[in-house]
DRENDREN-28745 format. One record per residue (C-alpha): x, y, z. Coordinates in steps of 0.25 Angstrom, whole numbers, padded with zeros to 4 digits, always signed. Layout:
N
XYZ;...
end
This chain:
470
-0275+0001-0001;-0266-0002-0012;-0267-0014-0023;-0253-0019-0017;-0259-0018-0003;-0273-0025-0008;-0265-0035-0013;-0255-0038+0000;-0261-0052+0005;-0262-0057-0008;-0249-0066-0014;-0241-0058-0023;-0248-0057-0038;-0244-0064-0050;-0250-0056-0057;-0254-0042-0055;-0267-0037-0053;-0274-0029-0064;-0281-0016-0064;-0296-0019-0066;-0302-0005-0064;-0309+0005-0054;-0318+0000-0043;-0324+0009-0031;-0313+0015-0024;-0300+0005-0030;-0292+0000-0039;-0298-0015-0045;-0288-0026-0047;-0289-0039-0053;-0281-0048-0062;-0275-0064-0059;-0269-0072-0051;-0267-0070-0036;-0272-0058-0036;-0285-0058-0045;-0297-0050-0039;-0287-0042-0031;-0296-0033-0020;-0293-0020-0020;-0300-0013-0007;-0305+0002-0006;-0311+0004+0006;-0323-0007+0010;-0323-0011-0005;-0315-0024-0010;-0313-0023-0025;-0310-0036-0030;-0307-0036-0047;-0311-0044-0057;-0302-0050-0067;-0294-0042-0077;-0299-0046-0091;-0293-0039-0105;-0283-0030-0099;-0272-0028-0109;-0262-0024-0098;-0264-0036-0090;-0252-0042-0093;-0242-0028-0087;-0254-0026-0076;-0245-0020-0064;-0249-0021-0048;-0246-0008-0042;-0234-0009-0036;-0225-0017-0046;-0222-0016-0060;-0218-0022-0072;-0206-0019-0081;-0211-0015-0096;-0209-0025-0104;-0216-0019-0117;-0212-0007-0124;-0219+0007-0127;-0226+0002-0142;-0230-0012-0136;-0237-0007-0126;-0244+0006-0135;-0245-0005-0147;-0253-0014-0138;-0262-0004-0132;-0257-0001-0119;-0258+0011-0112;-0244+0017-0108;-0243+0027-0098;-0232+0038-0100;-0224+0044-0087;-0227+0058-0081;-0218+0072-0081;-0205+0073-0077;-0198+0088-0078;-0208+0092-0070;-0212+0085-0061;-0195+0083-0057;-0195+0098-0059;-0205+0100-0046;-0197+0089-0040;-0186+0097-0042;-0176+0090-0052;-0179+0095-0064;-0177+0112-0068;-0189+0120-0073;-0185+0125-0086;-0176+0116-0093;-0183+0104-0089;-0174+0094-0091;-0170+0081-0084;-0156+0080-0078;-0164+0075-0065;-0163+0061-0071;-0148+0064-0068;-0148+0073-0057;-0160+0066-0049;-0161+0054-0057;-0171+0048-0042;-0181+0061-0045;-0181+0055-0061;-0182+0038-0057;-0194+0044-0046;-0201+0051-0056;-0201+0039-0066;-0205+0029-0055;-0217+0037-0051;-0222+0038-0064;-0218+0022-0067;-0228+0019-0053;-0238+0028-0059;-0239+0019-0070;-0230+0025-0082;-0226+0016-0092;-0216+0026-0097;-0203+0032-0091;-0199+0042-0101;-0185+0046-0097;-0183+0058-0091;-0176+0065-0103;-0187+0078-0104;-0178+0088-0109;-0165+0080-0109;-0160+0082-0124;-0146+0088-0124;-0150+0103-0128;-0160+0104-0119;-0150+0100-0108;-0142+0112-0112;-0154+0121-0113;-0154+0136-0109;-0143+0134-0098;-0146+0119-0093;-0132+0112-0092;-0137+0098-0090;-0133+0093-0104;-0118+0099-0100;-0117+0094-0085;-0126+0082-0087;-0126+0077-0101;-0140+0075-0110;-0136+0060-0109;-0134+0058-0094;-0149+0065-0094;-0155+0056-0105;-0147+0043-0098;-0152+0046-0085;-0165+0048-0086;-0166+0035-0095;-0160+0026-0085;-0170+0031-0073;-0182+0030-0083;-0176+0016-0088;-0173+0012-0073;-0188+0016-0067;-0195+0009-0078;-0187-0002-0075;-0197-0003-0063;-0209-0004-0070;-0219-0006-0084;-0213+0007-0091;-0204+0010-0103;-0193+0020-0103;-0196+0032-0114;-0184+0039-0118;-0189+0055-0121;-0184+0067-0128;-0190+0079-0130;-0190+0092-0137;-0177+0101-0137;-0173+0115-0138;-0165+0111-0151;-0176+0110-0160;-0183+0123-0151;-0170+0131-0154;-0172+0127-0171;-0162+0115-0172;-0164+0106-0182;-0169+0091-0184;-0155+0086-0182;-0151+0093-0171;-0163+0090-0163;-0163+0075-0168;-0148+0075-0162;-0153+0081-0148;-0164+0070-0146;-0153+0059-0151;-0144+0061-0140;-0156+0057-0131;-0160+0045-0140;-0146+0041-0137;-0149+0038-0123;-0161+0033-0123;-0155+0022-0134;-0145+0021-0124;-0154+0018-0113;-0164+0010-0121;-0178+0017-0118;-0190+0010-0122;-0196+0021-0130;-0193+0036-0133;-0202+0048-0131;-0201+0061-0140;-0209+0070-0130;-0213+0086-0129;-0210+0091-0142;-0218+0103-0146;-0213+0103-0160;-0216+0091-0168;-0204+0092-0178;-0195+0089-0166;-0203+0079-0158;-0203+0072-0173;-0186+0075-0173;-0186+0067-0159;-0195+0055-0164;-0187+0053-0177;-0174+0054-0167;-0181+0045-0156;-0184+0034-0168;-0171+0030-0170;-0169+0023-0158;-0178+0012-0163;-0188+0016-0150;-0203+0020-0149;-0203+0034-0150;-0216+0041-0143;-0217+0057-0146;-0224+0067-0139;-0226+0081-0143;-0229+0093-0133;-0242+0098-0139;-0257+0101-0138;-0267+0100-0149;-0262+0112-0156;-0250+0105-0162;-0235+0106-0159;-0228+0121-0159;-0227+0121-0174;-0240+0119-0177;-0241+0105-0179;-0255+0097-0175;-0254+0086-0166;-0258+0078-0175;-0248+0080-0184;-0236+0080-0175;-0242+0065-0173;-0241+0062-0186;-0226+0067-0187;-0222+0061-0175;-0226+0046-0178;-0220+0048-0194;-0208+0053-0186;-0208+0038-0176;-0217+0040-0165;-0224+0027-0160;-0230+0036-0149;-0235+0051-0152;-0242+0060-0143;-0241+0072-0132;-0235+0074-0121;-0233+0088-0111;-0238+0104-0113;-0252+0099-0111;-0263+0093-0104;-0266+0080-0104;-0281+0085-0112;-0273+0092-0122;-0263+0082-0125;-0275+0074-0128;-0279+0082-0136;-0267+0082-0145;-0264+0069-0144;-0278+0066-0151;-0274+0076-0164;-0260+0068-0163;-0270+0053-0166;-0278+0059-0175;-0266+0065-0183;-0259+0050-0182;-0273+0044-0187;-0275+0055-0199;-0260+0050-0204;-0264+0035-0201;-0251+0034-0193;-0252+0028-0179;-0244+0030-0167;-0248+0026-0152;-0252+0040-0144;-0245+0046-0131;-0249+0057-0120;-0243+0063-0111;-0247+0076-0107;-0245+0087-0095;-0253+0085-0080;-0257+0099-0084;-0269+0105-0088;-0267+0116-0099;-0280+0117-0106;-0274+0133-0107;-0261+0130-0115;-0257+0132-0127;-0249+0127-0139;-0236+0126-0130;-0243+0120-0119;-0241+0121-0104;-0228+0128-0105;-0236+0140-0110;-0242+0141-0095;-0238+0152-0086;-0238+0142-0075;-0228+0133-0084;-0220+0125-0075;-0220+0130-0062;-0236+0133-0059;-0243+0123-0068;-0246+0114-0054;-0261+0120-0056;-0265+0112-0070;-0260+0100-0065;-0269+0087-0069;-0276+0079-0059;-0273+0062-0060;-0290+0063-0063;-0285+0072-0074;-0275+0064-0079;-0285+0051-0079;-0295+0057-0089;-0281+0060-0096;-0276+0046-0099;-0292+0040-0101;-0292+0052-0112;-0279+0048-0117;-0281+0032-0117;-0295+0036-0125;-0287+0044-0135;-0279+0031-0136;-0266+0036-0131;-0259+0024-0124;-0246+0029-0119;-0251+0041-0107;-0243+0049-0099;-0239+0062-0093;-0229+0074-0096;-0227+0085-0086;-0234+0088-0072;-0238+0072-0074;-0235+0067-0061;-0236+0052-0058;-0250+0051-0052;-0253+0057-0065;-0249+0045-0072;-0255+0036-0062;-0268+0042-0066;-0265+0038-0081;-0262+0026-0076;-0274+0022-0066;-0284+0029-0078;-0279+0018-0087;-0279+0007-0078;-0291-0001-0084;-0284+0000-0097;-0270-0003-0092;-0275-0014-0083;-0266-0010-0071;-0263+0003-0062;-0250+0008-0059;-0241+0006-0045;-0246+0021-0042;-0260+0017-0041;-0257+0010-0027;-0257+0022-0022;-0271+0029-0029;-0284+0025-0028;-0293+0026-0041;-0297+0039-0043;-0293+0043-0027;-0301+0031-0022;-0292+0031-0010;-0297+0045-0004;-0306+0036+0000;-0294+0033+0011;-0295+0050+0016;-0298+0053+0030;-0305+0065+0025;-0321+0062+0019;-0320+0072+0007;-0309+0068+0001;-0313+0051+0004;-0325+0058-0003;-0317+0059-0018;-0312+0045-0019;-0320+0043-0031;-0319+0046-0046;-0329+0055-0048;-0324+0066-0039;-0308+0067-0045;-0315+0064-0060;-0325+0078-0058;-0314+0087-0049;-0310+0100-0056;-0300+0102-0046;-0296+0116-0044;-0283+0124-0043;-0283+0130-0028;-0278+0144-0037;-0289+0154-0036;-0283+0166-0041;-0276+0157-0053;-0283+0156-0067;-0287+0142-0073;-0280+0146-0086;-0266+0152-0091;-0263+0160-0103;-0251+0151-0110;-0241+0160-0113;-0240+0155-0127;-0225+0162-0133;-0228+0155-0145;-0214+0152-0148;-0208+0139-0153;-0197+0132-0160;-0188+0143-0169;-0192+0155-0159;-0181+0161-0152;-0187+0160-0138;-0185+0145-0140;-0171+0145-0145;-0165+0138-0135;-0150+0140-0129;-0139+0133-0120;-0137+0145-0112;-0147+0149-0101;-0157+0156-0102;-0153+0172-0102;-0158+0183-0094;-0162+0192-0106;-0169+0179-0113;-0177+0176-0101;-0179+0192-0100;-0185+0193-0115;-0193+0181-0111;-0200+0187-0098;-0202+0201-0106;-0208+0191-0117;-0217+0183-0106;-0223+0198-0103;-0231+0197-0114;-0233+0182-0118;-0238+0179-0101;-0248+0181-0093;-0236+0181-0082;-0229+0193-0080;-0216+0192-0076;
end
């Protein structure tokens, strides 16, 4: 039985109930006025909660099934110690729904299938995200113009950026989230342009999103730190937050440079927010978003921490990360993180003392509902999501079948090692680990498509760099 379906004889609350913790099988609830001591029933048990006491979210606490519109912004919330939780993946979770293309990866959905973007958003919003990053992945001019994508000339980067903004803006509407306005790294700066030029490219973005008056703005997936501090820098002059996150593991960026470095670059750049997002697991980006905090406290320079990693595991992956993988992106289903997986992830990255948590790609809302009901006791409150979730599959307790009744506890999901149902299939891959980088001509990029001798070269090339052969 839901909490809303528990609460169904009682007089509508004035104020909502408040997450109090895990009992048994259920959810506890408690809080004051009419519905103080709510009773949450799991099977022939009656769980009646104490009162709330010291909760510093008491004050936003949100019964599933409602919620409220945000009222503080992105450094209120960090400065005052509250846990933000980030939204999910986008391009590929639309590109399995078919409206987004493999490849280019960019997002003239929110204009082609604008209902497939505003679902996305709401899902994650229900989950419990406190962020709706606009769904401008990919969306700078030269990147809509890339290698034979014509959307900057039959579209236009500004219907893009625009649209994406207002669906982002009208979802969060609905709900406690801010809107994040987001750029991301270009082939610009990959084919050797220069500070100005690539400054220019993310300014025409930073236009719309003035426009539009985001709450914050996100520099997110760089892999070089010299141009996620070129996006910073251009982010800072709309007089916003900026937050920044870099694409890499605990090796550094693609020239070298340590984590904890890049850190310090970022914040002298403008960040308010530094960490990792994408490329790897959420244990690795962990792992470099610790070398970032202790490269921020070796420079006495402070900056609130953000993680946002892949919902797959890549313990085998190099320096470029999962886009090394053979299996990258049409067979990476296999590594795929469990919700158990991704509770350990946001207990880790609360311990760490990260405070805004979220997902990048193959993050999938009942991902973020699992960051979401890990941090309920800190949070004080569970997202609309959790209605439908019992804690830690309590409501298998429901199943006809014995067996599975049988694992509606904790222990069993928190000791599975589940397996992959692919016998003949090793639990490994070799990355294929090209080794090229900005200035190298495979990486020069082109308005033209792709031709048939390139992509020859490139398979001859793949002969020997693979374990695929072609």
């Amino acid at each position: 039985m839901g909490v809303g379906a528990a609460l169904a004889t009682q007089d509508p609350p004035r104020t909502p109930p408040l997450f109090l913790g895990y009992k048994g099988a259920g959810w506890v609830w408690g809080g004051s006025g009419p519905v103080a001591g709510a009773v949450r029933r799991s099977g022939s048990q009656s769980l009646v909660a104490p009162s709330w006491e010291g909760c510093s979210c008491a004050g936003s606490a949100t019964l599933p099934g409602e919620m409220q519109r945000a009222k503080k912004g992105i450094l209120e919330r960090l400065d005052a110690g509250e846990i933000v939780i980030g939204d999910g993946g986008f391009v590929i979770a639309l590109e399995k729904r078919g409206y987004v293309k493999a490849g280019p990866w960019t997002p003239e959905a929110a204009v082609e299938h604008p209902e497939a973007v505003r679902q996305l958003h709401r899902e994650f919003l229900r989950a419990g995200s406190n962020v709706l990053q606009t769904f401008t992945f990919y969306a700078s001019e030269d990147k809509l113009e890339n290698r034979g994508n014509y959307v900057a000339e039959t579209i236009s980067c500004k219907t893009v950026n625009e649209a994406a903004c207002d669906i982002a803006k009208e979802v969060a509407k609905e709900g406690d989230a801010l809107v994040a306005g987001g750029v991301s790294q270009t082939p610009s700066y990959l084919s050797g342009k220069d500070e100005a030029e690539v400054k220019a490219i993310f300014r025409k973005q930073l236009e719309v999103f003035a426009k539009k008056n985001v709450d914050f703005l996100i520099a997110e997936y760089f892999e070089h730190v010299e141009e996620a501090a070129w996006a910073v820098e251009t982010l800072k002059e709309s007089g916003k937050p900026v937050a920044v996150t870099m694409c890499i593991g605990p090796e550094g960026d693609l020239h070298g440079v340590p984590p904890g470095k890049c850190a310090v670059q970022l914040v002298k750049a403008g960040a308010c927010i530094v960490g990792v997002n994408c490329h790897f697991d959420p244990e690795t980006c962990l792992r470099t978003v610790k070398l970032m905090k202790e490269g921020l406290e070796a420079a006495n320079l402070k900056a609130h921490l953000m993680s946002q990693p892949l919902a797959f595991h890549t313990p085998d992956c190099g320096k470029q990360g999962f886009i090394d993988l053979p299996e990258f992106p049409f067979a990476l289903e296999p590594r795929i993180v469990t919700r158990w997986d991704v509770q350990k992830y946001a207990r880790e990255a609360y311990k760490l003392g990260i405070r805004y948590i979220g997902g990048c790609c193959g993050f999938e809302p009942y991902h973020i509902r699992a960051i979401a009901e890990e941090l309920a006791p800190e949070r004080g409150f569970l997202p609309p999501a959790s209605e439908k979730h019992g804690s830690w599959g309590n409501a298998l307790s429901m199943h006809t079948k014995p067996w599975v009744r049988a694992r509606a506890r904790k222990e069993y999901w928190e000791n599975l090692l589940p397996a992959s149902g692919r016998p003949y299939c090793p639990s490994m891959s070799k990355p294929d680990d090209w080794g090229v980088t900005k200035g190298a001509a495979e990486l020069m990029q082109q308005k033209e498509s792709t031709t048939e001798q390139q992509l020859k070269e490139l398979f001859e090339k793949q002969k020997f760099k693979s374990n695929i052969v072609a």
